[in-house]
C-alpha positions as CSV (number, residue, x, y, z in Angstrom):
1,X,92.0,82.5,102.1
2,X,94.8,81.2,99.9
3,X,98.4,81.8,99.6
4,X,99.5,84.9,99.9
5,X,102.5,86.1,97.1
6,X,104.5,88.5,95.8
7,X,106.1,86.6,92.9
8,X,105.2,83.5,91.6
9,X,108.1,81.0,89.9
10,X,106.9,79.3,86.7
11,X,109.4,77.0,86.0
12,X,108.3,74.3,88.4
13,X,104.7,74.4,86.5
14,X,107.1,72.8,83.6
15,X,104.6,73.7,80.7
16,X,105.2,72.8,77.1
17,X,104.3,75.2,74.2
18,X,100.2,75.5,73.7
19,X,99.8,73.6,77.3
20,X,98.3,76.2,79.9
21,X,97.1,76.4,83.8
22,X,94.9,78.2,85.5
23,X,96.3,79.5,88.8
24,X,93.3,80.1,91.7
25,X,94.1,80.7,95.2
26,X,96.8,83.1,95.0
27,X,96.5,86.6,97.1
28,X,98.7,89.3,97.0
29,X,98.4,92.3,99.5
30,X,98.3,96.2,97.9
31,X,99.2,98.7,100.0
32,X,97.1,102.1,100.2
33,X,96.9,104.2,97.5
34,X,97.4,108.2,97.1
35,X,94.9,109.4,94.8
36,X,93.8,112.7,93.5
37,X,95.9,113.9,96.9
38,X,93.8,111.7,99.3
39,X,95.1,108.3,100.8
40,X,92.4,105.4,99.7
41,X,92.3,101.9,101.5
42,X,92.3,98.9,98.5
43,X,89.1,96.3,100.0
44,X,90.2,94.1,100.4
45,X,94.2,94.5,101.1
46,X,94.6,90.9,100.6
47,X,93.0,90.5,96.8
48,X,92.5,86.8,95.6
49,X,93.6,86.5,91.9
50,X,92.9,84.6,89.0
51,X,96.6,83.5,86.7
52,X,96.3,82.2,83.8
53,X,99.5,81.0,82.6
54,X,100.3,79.4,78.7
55,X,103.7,78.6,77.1
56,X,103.8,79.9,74.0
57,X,105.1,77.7,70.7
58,X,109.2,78.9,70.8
59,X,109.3,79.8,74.7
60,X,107.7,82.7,76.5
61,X,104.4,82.8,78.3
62,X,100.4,84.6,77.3
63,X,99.5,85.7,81.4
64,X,96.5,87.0,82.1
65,X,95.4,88.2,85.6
66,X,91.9,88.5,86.7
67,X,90.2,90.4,90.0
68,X,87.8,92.6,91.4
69,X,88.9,95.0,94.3
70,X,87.7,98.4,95.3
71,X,89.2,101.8,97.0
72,X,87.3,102.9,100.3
73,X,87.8,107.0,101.0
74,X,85.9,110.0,100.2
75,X,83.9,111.0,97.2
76,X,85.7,113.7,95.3
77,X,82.1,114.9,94.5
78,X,80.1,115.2,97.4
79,X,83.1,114.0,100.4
80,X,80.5,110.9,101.8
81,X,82.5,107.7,102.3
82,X,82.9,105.8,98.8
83,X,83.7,102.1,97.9
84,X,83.4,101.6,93.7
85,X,84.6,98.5,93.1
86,X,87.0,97.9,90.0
87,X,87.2,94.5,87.7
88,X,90.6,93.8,86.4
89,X,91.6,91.8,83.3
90,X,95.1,92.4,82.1
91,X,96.9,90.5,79.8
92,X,101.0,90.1,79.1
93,X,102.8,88.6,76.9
94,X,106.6,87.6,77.4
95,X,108.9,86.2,75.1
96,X,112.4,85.5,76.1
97,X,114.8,87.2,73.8
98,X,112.3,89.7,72.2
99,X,113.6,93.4,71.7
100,X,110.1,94.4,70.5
101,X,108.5,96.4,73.9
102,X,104.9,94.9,73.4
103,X,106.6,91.0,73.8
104,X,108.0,91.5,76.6
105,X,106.6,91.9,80.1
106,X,108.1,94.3,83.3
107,X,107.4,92.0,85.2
108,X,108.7,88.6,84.1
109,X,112.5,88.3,85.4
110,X,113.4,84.8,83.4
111,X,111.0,82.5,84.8
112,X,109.8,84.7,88.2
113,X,106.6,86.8,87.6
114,X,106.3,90.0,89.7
115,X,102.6,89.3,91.0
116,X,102.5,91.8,92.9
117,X,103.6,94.7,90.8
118,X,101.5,93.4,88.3
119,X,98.1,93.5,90.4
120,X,98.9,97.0,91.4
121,X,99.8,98.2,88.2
122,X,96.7,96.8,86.4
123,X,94.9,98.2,89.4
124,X,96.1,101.8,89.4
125,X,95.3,101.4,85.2
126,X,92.0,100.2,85.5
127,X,90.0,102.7,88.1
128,X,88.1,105.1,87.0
129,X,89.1,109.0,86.9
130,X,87.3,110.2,90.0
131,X,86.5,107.9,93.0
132,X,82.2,109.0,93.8
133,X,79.9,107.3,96.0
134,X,77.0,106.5,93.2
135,X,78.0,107.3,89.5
136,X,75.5,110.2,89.2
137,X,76.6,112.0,93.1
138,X,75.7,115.8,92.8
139,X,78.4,116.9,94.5
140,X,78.5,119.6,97.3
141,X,76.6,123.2,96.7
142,X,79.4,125.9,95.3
143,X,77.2,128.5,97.3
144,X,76.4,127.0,100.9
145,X,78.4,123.8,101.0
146,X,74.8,121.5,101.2
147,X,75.1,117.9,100.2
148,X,73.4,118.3,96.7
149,X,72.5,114.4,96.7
150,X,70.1,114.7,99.9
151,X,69.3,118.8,99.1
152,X,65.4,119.8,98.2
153,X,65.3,119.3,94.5
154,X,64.5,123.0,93.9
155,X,68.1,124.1,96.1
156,X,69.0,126.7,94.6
157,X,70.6,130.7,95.4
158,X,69.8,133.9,93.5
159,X,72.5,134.5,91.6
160,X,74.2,138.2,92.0
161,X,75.3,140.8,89.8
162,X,78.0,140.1,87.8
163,X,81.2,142.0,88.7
164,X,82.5,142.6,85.4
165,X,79.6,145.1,85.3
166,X,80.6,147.2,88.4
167,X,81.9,149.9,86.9
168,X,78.9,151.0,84.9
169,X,76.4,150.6,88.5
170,X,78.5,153.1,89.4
171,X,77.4,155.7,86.7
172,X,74.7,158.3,87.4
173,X,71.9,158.5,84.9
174,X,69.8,160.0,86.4
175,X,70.6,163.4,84.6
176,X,70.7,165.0,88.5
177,X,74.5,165.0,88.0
178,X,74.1,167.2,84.3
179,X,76.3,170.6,84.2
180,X,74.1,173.7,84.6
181,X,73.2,175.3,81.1
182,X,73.4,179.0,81.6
């Protein structure tokens, strides 16, 4: 395993413009995650990144961070355990002195880089919108509940009246109910 971090000085990598590293062995732990209103483990906790670092010609650095790292909990479909797995590629740019938002990073502070916040960040941005167990998960039967990935392929219930029509089952026509002619 390699060394773990939270921030990572680049100042002692002394790099001069176009000159660039590429940083293996780091790790940096994420904590659990609520999402959708259910608490889902990161796996691993401790995730080894990939940093690429590269000064820039007038100071500043191009950063780009690199890992795979999935969320273990319930489907939101079907409620069977889950583990998608989610590649991350960010990219930041930082350039000392910049006012323009897009040059300049959150998480540079000088010469420190927030590793961390970073990897969590570009984690949190990169899952997908609903954590499932297989991409195409059936999800759970509105009617009885039944797991509809493991289900007979011909589940199904007979639908009942709609209620928006209740009023009118009650009506007799029948003609029984018809005023006497006299």
């Amino acid at each position: 395993m390699g060394q773990l971090t939270d921030t990572f000085d680049l100042a002692p990598l002394k790099l001069v413009s176009g000159e660039g590293r590429r940083l293996d062995g780091l790790v940096v732990r994420l904590d659990p995650l609520d999402f959708g209103g259910q608490e889902y483990a990161v796996v691993p906790s401790e995730i080894p990144i990939v940093l690429d670092v590269s000064r820039m010609t007038g100071g500043g650095y191009a950063l780009r961070l690199r890992f795979e790292a999935g969320l273990r909990g319930p489907c939101m479909r079907c409620l069977q355990p889950a583990q998608p797995v989610t590649t991350v590629d960010a990219r930041e740019v930082d350039v000392p002195g910049e006012t323009a938002e897009d040059l300049t990073s959150p998480y540079m502070d000088g010469e420190e880089l927030d590793v961390r916040a970073w990897t969590r960040d570009a984690f949190h941005l990169a899952l997908p919108t609903a954590v499932l167990c297989r991409s195409d998960c059936r999800g759970l039967c509105p009617e009885c509940g039944i797991d509809l990935n493991t289900a007979d392929p011909d589940h199904h219930h007979e639908r009942g009246p709609d209620p928006r029509w209740a009023k009118l089952r009650e009506l007799d026509l029948s003609g029984s109910s018809a005023p006497d002619e006299h």
